[in-house]
C-alpha positions in Angstrom: 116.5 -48.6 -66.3 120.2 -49.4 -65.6 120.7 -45.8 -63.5 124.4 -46.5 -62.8 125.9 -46.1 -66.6 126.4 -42.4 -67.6 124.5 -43.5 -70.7 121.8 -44.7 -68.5 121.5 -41.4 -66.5 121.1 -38.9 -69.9 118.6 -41.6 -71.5 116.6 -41.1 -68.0 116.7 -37.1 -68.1 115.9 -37.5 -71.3 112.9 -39.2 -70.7 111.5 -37.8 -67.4 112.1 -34.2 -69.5 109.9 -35.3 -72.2 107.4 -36.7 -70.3 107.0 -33.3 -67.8 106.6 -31.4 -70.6 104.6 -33.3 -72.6 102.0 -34.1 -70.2 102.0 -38.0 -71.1 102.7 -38.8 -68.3 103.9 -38.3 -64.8 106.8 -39.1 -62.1 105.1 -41.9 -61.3 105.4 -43.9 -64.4 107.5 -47.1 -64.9 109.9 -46.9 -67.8 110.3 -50.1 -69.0 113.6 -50.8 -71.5 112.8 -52.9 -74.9 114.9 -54.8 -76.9 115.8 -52.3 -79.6 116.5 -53.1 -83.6 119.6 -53.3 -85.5 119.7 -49.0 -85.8 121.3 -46.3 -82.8 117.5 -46.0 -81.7 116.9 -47.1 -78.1 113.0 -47.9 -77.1 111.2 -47.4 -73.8 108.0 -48.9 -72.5 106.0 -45.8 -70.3 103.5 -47.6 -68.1 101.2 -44.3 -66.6 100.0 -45.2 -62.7 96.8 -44.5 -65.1 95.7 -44.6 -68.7 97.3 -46.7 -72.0 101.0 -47.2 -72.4 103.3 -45.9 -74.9 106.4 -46.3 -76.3 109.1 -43.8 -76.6 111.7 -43.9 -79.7 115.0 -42.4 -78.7 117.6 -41.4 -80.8 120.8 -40.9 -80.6 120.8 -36.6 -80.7 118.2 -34.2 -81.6 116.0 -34.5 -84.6 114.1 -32.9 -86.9 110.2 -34.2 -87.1 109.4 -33.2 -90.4 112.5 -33.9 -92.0 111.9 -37.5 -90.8 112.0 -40.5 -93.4 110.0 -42.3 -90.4 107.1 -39.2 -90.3 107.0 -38.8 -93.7 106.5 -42.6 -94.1 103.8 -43.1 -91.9 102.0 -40.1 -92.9 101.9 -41.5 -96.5 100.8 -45.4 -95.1 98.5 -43.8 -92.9 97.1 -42.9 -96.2 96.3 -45.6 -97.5 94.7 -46.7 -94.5 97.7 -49.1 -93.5 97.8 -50.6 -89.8 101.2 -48.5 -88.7 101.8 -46.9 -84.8 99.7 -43.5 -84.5 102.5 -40.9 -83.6 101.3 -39.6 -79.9 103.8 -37.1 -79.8 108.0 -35.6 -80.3 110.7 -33.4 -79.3 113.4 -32.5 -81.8 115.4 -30.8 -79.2 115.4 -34.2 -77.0 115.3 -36.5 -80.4 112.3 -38.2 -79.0 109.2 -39.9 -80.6 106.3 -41.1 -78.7 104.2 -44.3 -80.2 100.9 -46.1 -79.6 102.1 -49.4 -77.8 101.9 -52.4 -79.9 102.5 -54.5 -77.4 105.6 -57.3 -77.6 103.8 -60.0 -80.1 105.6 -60.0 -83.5 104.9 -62.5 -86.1 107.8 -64.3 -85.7 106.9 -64.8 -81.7 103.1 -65.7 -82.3 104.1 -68.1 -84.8 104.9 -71.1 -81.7 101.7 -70.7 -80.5 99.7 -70.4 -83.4 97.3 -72.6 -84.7 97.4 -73.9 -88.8 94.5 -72.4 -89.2 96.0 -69.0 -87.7 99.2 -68.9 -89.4 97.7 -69.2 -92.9 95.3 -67.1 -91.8 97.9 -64.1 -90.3 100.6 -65.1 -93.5 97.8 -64.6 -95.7 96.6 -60.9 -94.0 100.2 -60.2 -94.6 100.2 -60.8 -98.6 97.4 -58.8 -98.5 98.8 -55.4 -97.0 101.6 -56.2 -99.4 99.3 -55.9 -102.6 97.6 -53.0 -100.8 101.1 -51.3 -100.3 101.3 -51.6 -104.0 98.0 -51.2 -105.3 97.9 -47.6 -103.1 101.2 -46.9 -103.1 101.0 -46.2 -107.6 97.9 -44.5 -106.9 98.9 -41.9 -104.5 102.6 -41.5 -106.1 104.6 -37.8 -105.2 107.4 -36.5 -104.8 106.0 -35.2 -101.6 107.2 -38.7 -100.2 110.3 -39.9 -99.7 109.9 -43.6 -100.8 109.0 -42.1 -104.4 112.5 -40.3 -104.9 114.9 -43.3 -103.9 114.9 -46.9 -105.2 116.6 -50.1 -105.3 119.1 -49.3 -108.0 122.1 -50.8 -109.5 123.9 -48.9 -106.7 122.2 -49.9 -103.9 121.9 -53.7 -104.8 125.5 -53.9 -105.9 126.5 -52.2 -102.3 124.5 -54.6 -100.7 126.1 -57.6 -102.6 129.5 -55.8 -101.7 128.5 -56.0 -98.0 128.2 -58.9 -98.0 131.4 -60.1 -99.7 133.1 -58.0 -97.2 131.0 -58.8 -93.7 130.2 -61.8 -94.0 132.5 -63.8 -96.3 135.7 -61.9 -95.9 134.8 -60.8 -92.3 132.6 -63.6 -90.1 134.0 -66.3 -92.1 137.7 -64.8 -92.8 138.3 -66.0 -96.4 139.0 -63.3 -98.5 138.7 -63.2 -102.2 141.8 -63.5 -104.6 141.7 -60.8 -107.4 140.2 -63.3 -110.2 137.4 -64.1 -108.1 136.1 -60.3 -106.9 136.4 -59.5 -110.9 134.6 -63.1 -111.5 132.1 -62.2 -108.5 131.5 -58.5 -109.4 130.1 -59.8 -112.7 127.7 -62.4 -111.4 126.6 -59.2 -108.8 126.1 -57.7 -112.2 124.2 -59.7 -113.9 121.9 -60.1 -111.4 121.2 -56.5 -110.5 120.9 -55.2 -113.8 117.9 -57.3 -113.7 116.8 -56.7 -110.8 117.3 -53.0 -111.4 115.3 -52.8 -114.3 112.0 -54.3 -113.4 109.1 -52.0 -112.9 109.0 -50.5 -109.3 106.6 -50.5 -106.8 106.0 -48.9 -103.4 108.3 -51.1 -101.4 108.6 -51.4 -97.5 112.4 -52.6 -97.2 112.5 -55.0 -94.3 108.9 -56.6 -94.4 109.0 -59.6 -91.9 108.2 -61.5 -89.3 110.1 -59.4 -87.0 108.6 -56.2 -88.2 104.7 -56.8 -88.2 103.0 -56.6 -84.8 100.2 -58.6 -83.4 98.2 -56.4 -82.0 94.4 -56.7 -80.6 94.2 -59.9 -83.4 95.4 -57.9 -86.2 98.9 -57.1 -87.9 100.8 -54.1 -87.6 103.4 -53.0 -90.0 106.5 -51.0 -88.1 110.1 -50.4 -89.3 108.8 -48.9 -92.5 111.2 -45.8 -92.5 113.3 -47.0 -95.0 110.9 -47.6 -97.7 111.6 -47.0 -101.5 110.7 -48.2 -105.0 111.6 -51.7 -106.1 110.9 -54.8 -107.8 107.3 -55.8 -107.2 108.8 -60.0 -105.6 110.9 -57.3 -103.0 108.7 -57.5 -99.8 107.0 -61.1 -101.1 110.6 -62.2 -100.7 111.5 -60.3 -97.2 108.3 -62.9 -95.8 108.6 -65.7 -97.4 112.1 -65.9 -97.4 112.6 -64.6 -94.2 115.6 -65.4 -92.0 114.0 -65.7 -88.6 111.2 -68.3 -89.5 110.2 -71.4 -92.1 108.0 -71.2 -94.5 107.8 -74.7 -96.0 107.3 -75.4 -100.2 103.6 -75.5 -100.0 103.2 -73.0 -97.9 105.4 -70.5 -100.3 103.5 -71.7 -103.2 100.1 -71.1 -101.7 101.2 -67.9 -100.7 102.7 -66.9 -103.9 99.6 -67.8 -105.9 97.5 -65.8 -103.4 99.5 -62.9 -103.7 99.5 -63.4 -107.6 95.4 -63.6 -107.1 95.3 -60.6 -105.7 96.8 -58.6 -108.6 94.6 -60.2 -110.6 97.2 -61.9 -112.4 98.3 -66.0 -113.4 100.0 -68.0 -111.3 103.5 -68.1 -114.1 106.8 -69.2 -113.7 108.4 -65.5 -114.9 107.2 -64.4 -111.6 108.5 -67.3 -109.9 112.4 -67.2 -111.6 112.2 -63.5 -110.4 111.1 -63.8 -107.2 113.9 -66.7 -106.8 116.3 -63.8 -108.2 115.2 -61.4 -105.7 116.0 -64.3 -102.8 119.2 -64.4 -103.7 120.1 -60.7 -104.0 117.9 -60.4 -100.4 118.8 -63.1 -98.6 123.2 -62.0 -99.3 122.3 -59.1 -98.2 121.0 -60.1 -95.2 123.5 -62.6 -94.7 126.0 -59.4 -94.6 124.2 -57.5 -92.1 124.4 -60.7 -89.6 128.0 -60.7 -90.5 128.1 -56.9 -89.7 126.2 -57.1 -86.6 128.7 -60.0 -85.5 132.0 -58.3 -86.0 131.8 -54.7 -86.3 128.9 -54.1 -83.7 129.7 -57.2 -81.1 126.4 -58.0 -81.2 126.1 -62.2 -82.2 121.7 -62.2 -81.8 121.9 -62.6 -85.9 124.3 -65.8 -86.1 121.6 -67.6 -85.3 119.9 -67.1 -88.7 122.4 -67.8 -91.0 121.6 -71.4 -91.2 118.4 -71.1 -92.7 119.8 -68.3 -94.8 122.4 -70.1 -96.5 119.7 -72.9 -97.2 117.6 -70.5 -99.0 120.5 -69.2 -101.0 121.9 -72.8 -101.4 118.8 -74.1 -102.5 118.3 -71.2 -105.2 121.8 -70.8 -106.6 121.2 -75.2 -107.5 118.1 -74.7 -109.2 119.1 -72.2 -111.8 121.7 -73.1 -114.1 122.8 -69.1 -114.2 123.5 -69.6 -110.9 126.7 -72.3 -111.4 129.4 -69.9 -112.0 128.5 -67.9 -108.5 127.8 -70.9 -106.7 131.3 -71.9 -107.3 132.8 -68.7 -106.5 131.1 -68.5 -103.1 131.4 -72.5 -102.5 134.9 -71.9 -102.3 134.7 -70.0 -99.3 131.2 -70.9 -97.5 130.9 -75.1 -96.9 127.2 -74.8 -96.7 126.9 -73.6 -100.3 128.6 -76.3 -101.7 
């Protein structure tokens, strides 16, 4: 760890505090930085001279365990027998979790080296703990967990739409929007979330994939999941097999879709197909946004390199629908690759 920042020094009391007192480990352990996610958190690898790693979660102040969306998240996928980190250990005082060690393999990283047998094989394990997080998740529904209380609402998915009009069109690109086009564009967002908004829920992750499901001794590990909520039932289908960071080719996304679709016990039809197209779009602007956020307001360009594939999948979706003509216009005007 970088010990000449000042930032650097308080992470590393922070740290050797935690683990004195919690007995994890001693002086003599290597702390080893990772490369952290798109929140304030900051992760450490803690290689013991003996015994299993861990990872420590650090955020930004103190905490308060229980009042955690992240404990109260894993408590409720740890029951339904979800593969998720074990929780080792905390401090509130030092905002500090400790977490089993997944190692460094995500899906997206293991995908290079896989073999077509293995990626069909992992993609497919993946659709399954999708249809599990469903299945269990109506089953074991309270409003003793978080996820149950807070959905994807009109709200949310027009602020997401928003942010992306303003981060990545207005902001990355720099073409704002006259008047007549935000009214023009804030009732396509309209359309398509009032849809969107009322479609049955389900138990939804948020941000399910490639990035944040773990390879771990030959099986996937679902992380990142502190932001789960109710939602359309295509939501996480859609964060995999539309996701920015790898391709999924046609077959492979119809295969997939129909296994999913075989899980629930239910026909392969083209409703589910024109929603889960819907649900792309709504997704994959709002991920184009974040990418534009990252960029611009945090400095940090590791995102830019998505967008390409992004704008594909929203190109390819706003052609294929006829409802779609009006907004591919509007956002035509001011992104060349939609055109």
């Amino acid at each position: 760890m970088d010990q000449r920042t000042a930032d650097g020094l308080q992470l590393r009391d922070r740290i050797t505090r935690y683990l004195r007192d919690s007995g994890l480990a001693d002086e003599r352990a290597r702390v080893v930085p990772l490369t952290g996610d798109a929140s304030d958190r900051r992760y450490f690898r803690i290689i013991p001279s003996g015994g299993p790693g861990f990872v420590l979660a650090l955020h930004a102040g103190s905490i308060e365990f229980a009042a955690l969306p992240f404990a109260n998240v894993a408590d409720l996928l740890q029951q339904m027998s979800l593969p998720v980190p074990v929780v080792l250990g905390h401090s509130d005082e030092l905002g500090i979790l400790a977490l089993q060690d997944l190692g460094d393999v995500t899906l997206q990283a293991h995908l290079g080296a896989a073999s077509a047998t293995e990626h069909a094989a992992l993609y497919r394990q993946a659709v399954s703990l999708i249809e599990q997080l469903q299945r269990r998740g109506a089953e074991l529904q309270s409003d003793r967990y978080v996820p149950y209380t807070i959905a994807f609402d009109v709200d949310k998915l027009t602020w997401e739409l928003n942010f992306f009009a303003k981060h990545f069109v207005e902001g990355y690109r720099a073409s704002p929007f006259g008047a007549a086009e935000r009214d023009a564009l804030d009732a396509e967002w309209a359309a398509i979330v009032q849809e969107l908004a009322s479609e049955p829920r389900v138990l939804c992750h948020r941000d399910y994939h490639s990035r944040n499901l773990m390879l771990h001794d030959g099986s996937l590990y679902i992380i990142d999941f502190q932001d789960a909520r109710m939602g359309p039932d295509t939501y996480d289908l859609v964060s995999l097999l539309r996701d920015s960071y790898v391709d999924v080719t046609d077959r492979e996304l119809d295969e997939l879709i129909a296994y999913f679709l075989a899980l629930k016990r239910r026909a392969d039809d083209e409703d589910f197909r024109r929603r889960f197209d819907l649900m792309a779009v709504q997704r994959n602007l709002k991920a184009l946004g974040t990418f534009g956020f990252q960029t611009m307001t945090r400095r940090n360009p590791v995102y830019i390199q998505y967008t390409p594939r992004t704008l594909r999948y929203v190109r390819d979706n706003l052609q294929k629908y006829a409802r779609f003509a009006r907004l591919n216009e509007l956002l035509g005007a001011h992104i060349d690759e939609l055109k």
